[in-house]
C-alpha positions as CSV (number, residue, x, y, z in Angstrom):
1,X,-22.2,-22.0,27.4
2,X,-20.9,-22.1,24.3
3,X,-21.2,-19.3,21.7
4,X,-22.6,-19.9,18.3
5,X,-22.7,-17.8,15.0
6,X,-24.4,-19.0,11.5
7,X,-23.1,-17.2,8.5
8,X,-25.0,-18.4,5.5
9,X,-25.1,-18.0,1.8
10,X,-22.0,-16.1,1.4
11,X,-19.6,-17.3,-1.8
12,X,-17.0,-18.3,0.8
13,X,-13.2,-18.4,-0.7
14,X,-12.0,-21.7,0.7
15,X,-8.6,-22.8,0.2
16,X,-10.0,-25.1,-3.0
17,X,-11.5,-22.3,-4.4
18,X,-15.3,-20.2,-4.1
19,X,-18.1,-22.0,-2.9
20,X,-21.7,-21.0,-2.1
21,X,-21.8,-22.6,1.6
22,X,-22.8,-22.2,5.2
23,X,-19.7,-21.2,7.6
24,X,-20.7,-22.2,11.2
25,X,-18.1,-20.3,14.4
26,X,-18.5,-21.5,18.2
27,X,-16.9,-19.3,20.5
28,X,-13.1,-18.5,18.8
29,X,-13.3,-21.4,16.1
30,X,-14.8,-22.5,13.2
31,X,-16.5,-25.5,13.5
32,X,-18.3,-26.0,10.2
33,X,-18.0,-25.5,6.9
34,X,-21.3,-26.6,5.5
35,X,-22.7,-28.1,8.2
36,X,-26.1,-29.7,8.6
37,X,-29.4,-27.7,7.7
38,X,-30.5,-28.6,10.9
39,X,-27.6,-27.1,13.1
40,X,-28.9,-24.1,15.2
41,X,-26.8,-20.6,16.3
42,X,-27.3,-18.0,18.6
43,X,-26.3,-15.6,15.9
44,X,-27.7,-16.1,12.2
45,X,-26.4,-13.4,9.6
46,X,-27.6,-13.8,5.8
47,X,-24.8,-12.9,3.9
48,X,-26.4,-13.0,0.3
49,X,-24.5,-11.7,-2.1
50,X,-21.2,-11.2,-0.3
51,X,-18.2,-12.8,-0.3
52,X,-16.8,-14.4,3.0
53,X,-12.8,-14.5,3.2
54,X,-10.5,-15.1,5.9
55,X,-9.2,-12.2,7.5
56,X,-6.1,-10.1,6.6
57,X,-2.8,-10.4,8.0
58,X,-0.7,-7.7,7.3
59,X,3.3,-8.3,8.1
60,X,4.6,-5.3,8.2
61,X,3.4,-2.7,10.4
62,X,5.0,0.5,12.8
63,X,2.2,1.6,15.3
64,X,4.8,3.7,16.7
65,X,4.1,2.9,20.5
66,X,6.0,3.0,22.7
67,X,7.5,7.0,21.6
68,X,5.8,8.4,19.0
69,X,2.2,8.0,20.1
70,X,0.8,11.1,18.5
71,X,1.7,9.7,15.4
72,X,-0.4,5.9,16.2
73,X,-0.8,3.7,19.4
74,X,-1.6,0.0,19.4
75,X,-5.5,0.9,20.1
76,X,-5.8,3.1,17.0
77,X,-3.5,1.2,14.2
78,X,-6.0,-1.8,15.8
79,X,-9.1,-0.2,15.2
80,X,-8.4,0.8,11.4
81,X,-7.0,-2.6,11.0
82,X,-10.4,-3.8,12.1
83,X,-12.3,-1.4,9.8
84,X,-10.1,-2.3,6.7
85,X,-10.8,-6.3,7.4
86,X,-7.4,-7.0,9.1
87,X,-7.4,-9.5,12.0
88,X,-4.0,-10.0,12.5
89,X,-0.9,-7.0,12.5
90,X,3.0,-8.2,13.2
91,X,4.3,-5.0,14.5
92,X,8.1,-3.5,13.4
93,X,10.7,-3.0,16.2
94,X,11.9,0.2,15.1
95,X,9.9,2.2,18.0
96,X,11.4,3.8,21.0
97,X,12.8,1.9,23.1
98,X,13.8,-0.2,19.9
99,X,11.8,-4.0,20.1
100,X,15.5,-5.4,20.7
101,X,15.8,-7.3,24.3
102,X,13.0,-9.0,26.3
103,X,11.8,-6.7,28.4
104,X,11.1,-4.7,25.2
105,X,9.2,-7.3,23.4
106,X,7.2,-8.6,26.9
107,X,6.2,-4.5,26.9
108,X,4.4,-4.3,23.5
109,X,2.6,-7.8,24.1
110,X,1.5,-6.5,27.4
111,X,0.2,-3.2,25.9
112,X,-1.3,-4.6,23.1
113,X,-3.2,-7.2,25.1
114,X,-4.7,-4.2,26.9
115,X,-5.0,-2.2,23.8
116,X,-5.5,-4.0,20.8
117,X,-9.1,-4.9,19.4
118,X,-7.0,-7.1,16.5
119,X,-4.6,-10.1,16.8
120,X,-1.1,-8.7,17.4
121,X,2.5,-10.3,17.2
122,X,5.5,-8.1,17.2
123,X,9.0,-8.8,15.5
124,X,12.4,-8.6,17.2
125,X,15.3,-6.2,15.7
126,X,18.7,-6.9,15.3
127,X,20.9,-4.8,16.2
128,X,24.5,-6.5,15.4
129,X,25.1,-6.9,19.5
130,X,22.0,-8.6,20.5
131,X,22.2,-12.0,18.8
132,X,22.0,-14.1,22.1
133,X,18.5,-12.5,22.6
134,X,17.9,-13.3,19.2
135,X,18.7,-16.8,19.2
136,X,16.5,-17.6,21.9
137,X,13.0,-15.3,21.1
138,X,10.3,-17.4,21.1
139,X,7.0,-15.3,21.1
140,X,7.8,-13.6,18.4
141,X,7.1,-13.8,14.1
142,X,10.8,-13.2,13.6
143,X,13.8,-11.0,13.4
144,X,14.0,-7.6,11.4
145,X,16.6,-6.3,9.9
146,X,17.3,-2.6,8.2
147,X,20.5,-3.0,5.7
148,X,20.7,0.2,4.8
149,X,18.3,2.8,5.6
150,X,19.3,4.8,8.1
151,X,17.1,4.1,11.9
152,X,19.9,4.5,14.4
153,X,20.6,1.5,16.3
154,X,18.6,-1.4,13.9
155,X,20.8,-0.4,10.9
156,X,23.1,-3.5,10.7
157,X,25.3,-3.2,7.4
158,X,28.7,-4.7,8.7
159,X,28.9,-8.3,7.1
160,X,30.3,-9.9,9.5
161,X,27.5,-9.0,11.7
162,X,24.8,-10.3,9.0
163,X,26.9,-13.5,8.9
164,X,26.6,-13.9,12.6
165,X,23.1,-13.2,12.5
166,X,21.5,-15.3,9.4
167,X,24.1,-17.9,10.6
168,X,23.7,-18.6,14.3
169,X,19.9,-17.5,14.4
170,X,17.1,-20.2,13.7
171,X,14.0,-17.4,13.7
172,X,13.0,-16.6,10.3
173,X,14.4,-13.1,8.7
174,X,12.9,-9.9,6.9
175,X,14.6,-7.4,6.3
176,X,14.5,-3.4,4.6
177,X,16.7,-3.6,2.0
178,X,18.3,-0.5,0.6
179,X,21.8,-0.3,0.1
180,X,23.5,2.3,2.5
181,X,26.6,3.1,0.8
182,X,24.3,3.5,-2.6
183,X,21.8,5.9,-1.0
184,X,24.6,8.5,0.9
185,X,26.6,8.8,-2.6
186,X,23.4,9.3,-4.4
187,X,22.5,11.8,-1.8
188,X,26.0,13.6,-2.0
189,X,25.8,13.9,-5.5
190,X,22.4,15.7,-5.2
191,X,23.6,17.9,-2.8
192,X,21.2,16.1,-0.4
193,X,17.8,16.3,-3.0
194,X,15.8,19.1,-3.4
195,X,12.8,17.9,-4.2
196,X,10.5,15.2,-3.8
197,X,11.2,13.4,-6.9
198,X,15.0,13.4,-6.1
199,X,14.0,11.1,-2.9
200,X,13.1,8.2,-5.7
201,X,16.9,9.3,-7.3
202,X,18.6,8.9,-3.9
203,X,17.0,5.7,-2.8
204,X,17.2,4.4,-6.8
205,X,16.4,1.3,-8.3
206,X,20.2,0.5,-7.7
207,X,20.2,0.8,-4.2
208,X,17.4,-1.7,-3.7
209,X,18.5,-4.1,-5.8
210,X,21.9,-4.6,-4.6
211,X,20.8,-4.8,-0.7
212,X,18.0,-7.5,-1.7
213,X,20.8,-9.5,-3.9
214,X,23.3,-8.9,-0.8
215,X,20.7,-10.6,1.9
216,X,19.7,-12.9,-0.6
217,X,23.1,-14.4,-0.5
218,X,23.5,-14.8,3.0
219,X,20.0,-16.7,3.3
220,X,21.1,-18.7,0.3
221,X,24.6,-19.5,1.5
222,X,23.4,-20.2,5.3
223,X,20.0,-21.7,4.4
224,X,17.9,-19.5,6.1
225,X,14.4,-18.7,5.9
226,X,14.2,-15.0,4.3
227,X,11.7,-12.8,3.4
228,X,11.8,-9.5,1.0
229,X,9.7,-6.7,2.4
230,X,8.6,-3.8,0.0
231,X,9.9,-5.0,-3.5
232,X,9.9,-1.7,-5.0
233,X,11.4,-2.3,-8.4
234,X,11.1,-4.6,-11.9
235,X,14.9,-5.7,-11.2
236,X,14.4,-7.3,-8.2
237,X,11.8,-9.2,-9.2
238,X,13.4,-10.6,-12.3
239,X,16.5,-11.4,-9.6
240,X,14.1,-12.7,-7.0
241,X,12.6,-15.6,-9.6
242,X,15.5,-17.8,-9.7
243,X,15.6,-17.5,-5.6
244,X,15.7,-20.4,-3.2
245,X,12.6,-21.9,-1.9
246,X,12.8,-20.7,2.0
247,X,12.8,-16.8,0.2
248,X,9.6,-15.1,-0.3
249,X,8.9,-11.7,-1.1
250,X,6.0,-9.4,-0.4
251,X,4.4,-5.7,-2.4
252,X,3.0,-3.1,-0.6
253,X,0.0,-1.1,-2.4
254,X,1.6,1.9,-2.7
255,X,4.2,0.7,-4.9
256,X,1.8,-1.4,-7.2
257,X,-0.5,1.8,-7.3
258,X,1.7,4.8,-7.1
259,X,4.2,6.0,-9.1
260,X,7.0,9.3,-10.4
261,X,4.1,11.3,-11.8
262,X,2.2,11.0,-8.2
263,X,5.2,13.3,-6.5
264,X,3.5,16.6,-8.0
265,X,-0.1,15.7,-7.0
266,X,0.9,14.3,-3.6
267,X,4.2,15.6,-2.9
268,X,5.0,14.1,0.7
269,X,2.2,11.7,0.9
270,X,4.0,9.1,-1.3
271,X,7.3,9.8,-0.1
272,X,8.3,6.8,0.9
273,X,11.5,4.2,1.8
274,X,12.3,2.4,-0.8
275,X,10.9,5.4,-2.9
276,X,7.9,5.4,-5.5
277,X,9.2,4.0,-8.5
278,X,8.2,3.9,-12.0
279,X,5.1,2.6,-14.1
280,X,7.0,0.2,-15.6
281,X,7.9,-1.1,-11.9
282,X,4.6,-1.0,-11.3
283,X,3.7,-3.1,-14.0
284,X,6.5,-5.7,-13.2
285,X,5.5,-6.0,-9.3
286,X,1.6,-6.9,-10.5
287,X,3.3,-9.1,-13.2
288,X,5.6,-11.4,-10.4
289,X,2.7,-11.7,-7.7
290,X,0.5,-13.4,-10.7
291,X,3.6,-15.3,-11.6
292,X,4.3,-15.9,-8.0
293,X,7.8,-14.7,-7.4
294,X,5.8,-12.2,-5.2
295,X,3.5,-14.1,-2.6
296,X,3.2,-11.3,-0.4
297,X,0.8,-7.7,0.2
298,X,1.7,-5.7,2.7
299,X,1.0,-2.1,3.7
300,X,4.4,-1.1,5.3
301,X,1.5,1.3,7.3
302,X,3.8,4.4,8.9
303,X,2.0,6.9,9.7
304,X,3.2,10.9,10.2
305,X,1.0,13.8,10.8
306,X,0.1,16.3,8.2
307,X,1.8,18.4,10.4
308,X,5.4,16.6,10.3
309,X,4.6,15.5,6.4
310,X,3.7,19.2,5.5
311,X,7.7,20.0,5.7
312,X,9.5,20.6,2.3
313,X,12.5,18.1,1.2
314,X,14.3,16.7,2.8
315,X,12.7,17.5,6.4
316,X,9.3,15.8,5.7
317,X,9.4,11.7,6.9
318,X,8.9,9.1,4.8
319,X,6.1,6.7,5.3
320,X,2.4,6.5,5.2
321,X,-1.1,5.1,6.4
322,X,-2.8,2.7,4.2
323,X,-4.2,0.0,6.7
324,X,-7.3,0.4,6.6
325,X,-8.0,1.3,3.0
326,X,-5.6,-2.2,1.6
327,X,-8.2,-4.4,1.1
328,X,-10.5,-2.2,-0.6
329,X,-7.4,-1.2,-3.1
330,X,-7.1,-4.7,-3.7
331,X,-10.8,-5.7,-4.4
332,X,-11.1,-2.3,-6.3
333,X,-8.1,-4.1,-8.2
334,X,-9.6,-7.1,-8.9
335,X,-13.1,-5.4,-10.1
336,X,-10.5,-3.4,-12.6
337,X,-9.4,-6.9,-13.7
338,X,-5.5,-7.3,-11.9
339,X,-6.0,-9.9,-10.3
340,X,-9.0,-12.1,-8.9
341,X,-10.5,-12.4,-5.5
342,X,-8.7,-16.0,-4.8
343,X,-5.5,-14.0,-5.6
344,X,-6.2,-11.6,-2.6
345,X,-6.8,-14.3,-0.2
346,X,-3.7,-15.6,-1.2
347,X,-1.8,-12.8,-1.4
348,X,-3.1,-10.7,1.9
349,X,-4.1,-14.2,4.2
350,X,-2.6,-17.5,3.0
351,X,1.3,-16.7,2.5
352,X,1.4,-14.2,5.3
353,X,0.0,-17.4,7.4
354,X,2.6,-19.5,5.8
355,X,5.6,-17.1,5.4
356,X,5.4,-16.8,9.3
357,X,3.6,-19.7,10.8
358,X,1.1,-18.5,12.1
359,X,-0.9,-21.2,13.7
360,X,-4.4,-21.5,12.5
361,X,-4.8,-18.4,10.8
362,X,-4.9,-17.5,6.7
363,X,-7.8,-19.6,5.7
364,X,-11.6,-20.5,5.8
365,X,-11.0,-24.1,7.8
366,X,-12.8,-26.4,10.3
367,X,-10.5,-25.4,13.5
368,X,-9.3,-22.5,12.2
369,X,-9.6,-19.2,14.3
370,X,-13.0,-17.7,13.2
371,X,-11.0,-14.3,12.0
372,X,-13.1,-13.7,9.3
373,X,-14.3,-10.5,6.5
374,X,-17.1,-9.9,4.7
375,X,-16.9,-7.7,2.2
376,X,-19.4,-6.4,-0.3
377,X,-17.7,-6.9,-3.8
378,X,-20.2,-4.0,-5.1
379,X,-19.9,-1.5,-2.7
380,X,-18.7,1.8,-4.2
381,X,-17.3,4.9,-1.5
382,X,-14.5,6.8,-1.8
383,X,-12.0,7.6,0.6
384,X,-12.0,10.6,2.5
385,X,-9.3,12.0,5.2
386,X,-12.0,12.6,7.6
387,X,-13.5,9.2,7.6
388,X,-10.0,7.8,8.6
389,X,-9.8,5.8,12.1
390,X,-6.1,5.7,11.8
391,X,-4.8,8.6,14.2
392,X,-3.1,10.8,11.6
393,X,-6.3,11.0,10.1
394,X,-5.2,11.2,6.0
395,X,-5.1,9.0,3.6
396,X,-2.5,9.1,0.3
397,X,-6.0,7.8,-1.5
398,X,-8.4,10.6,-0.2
399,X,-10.9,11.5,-2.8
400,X,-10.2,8.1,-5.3
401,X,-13.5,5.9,-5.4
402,X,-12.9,2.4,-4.9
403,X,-15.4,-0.7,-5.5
404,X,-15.4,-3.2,-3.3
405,X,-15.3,-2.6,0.7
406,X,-15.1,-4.9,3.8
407,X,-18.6,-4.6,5.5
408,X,-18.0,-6.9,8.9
409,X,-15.1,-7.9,10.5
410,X,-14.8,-11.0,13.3
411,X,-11.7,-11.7,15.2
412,X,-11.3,-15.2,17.1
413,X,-15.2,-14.9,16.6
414,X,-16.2,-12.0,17.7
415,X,-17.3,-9.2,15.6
416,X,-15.3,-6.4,15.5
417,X,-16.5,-4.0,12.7
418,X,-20.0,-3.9,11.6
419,X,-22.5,-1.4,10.4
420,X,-19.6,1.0,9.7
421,X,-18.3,1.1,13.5
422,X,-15.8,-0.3,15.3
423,X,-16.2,-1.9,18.6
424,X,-13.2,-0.7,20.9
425,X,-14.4,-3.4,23.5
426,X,-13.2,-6.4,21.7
427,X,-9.5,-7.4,22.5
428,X,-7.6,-9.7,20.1
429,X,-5.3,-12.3,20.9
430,X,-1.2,-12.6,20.2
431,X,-0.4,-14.6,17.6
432,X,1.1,-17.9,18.2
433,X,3.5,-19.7,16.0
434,X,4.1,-23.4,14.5
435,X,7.7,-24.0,15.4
């Protein structure tokens, strides 16, 4: 029998803009958008005066299993996507064993069809020798790519090996990109950094923009879909608006929200690769995703404990949680007036959709997977290390008050996060992809 849930009188953000309408599920779908008064449902929620969008996909992602599981597992990063509003994750392959042949990829669906109370899809790494494997990949977003940054085996910065792979692969590309070469003579001539600001002087603005111009020309010259994960600076956006078509480009919160002057406050919490920039970058990343030469938020979630982050520079890791606090940033962004809630849904659920092609996933549609957020545009709470699901338990935000919150969370249908709790019971499904 058939499973059937009524949301009514939400202000639903449809792909033609907000509308005040019924939203009718059956089992994983949606079915109606709406639909008759006289329909019935198992399941009736009242939703005055919330907003109903579809729910978050975030592209870029490390859960850190298999290897570093103290740090994250599939189950945890999951259940603070579910509590933040996200119903779909696409996981990085820089874990241990590195996502780079088959049996590697089959692993992480496996465990995160056991694990995961989200939707899950998991990218493949290049590694400069494993471009057969790459050519063929099929259950899969697409291929990663680190050039520059230094994560052993996925750092591919030979060009000849970048030619091979934007050349011969058809999978679409993303890639980290900080120039190498930039980053080891800035950190020679700082004697390695000494502080935490130096880490935004060793992985400069420089050193960004030349990777992202270098990658950009190998996608432009082999015609290959590319996407730019983290902007981090004001150049490359002004570079990145007179790009191709098949290259998008995505933010991440922390470098629309965070900037130098953060490093005494928060020290290692905001260290970060690409680094924490400037206000003025800041200003030019919200600037290019209302003009569009950004489509993308991401989180870039990487989570350390307080233990491994509480090291002085440069022995702490970069990288931090922010999964299931991105949405509320980006609601409490639109109450401050930088951007609206359409933007969001664009932003966080429609181009990740798009940029990946995800199959029925990114908007509020009659069959459509009924992955769905409420969230209370009102809501005022601030966030606290101790409320965190994530497992390093700390947030870079702890103690700022944000308006705006996700209340309830459904994935294919089901809901996963209501009432403030999380059920673990629920397992998402993998992605699948329109190819």
């Amino acid at each position: 029998m058939a499973n059937r849930t009524l949301i009514r009188n939400a202000d639903v953000v449809l792909p033609t803009g907000t509308e005040r309408v019924n939203v009718l599920i059956e089992d994983q779908r949606i079915i109606g958008i709406d639909p008759p008064a006289s329909v019935t449902a198992d399941d009736v929620i009242d939703a005055t005066g919330l907003h109903l969008l579809p729910g978050v996909i975030d592209d870029q992602v490390h859960f850190r299993e298999p290897g570093l599981e103290h740090k994250e597992d599939l189950h945890t990063g999951s259940v603070a996507c579910a509590k933040g509003g996200v119903t779909t994750f696409l996981e990085m392959p820089n874990t241990n064993p590195t996502t780079t042949t088959p049996e590697a990829l089959a692993d992480k669906l496996n465990r995160a069809a056991e694990k995961s109370v989200v939707n899950y899809g998991f990218y493949v790494g290049a590694t400069g020798e494993n471009t057969e494997f790459l050519k063929q990949a099929t259950r899969t977003p697409g291929i990663k790519i680190f050039i520059g940054s230094s994560t052993g085996p996925l750092l591919v910065d030979e060009q000849e090996a970048l030619e091979q792979i934007f050349g011969e692969t058809t999978l679409p590309i993303c890639a980290h990109c900080e120039d190498e070469t930039t980053v080891r003579a800035n950190r020679e001539r700082l004697d390695g950094g000494k502080t935490f600001r130096d880490h935004s002087k060793i992985r400069d603005h420089e050193a960004a923009l030349i990777a992202t111009k270098r990658a950009v020309d190998l996608s432009t010259r082999h015609k290959h879909p590319f996407h730019v994960l983290h902007v981090s600076t004001a150049q490359e956006v002004d570079f990145l608006a007179n790009r191709p078509e098949w290259v998008t480009a995505e933010a991440c919160p922390h470098h629309l929200l965070f900037n130098l002057d953060d490093y005494d406050r928060l020290g290692s919490k905001v260290l970060m690769n690409p680094s924490i920039k400037t206000t003025a970058d800041n200003k030019r990343l919200w600037e290019g995703l209302r003009e569009g030469i950004i489509e993308v938020i991401a989180t870039d979630h990487a989570p350390h404990t307080l233990e491994e982050k509480d090291q002085p520079y440069p022995q702490a890791p970069s990288g931090l949680p922010a999964i299931e606090n991105s949405l509320a940033l980006m609601l409490d962004a639109a109450h401050r007036g930088e951007c609206t809630l359409e933007q969001i849904v664009a932003w966080m659920s429609a181009a990740p959709a798009k940029v990946w092609n995800i199959a029925n996933k990114g908007a509020i549609k009659e069959g459509f997977d009924a992955d769905l957020v409420l969230v209370d545009l009102h809501k005022k709470e601030t966030v606290r290390d101790e409320d965190q699901l994530t497992k390093t338990g700390w947030s870079p935000w702890n103690g700022v008050e944000l308006t705006g919150w996700p209340v309830r969370t459904w994935v294919m249908g089901q809901t996963v996060f209501a009432d403030g709790k999380v059920d673990r019971s629920i397992r998402g499904k993998e992605a699948t992809y329109n190819r």
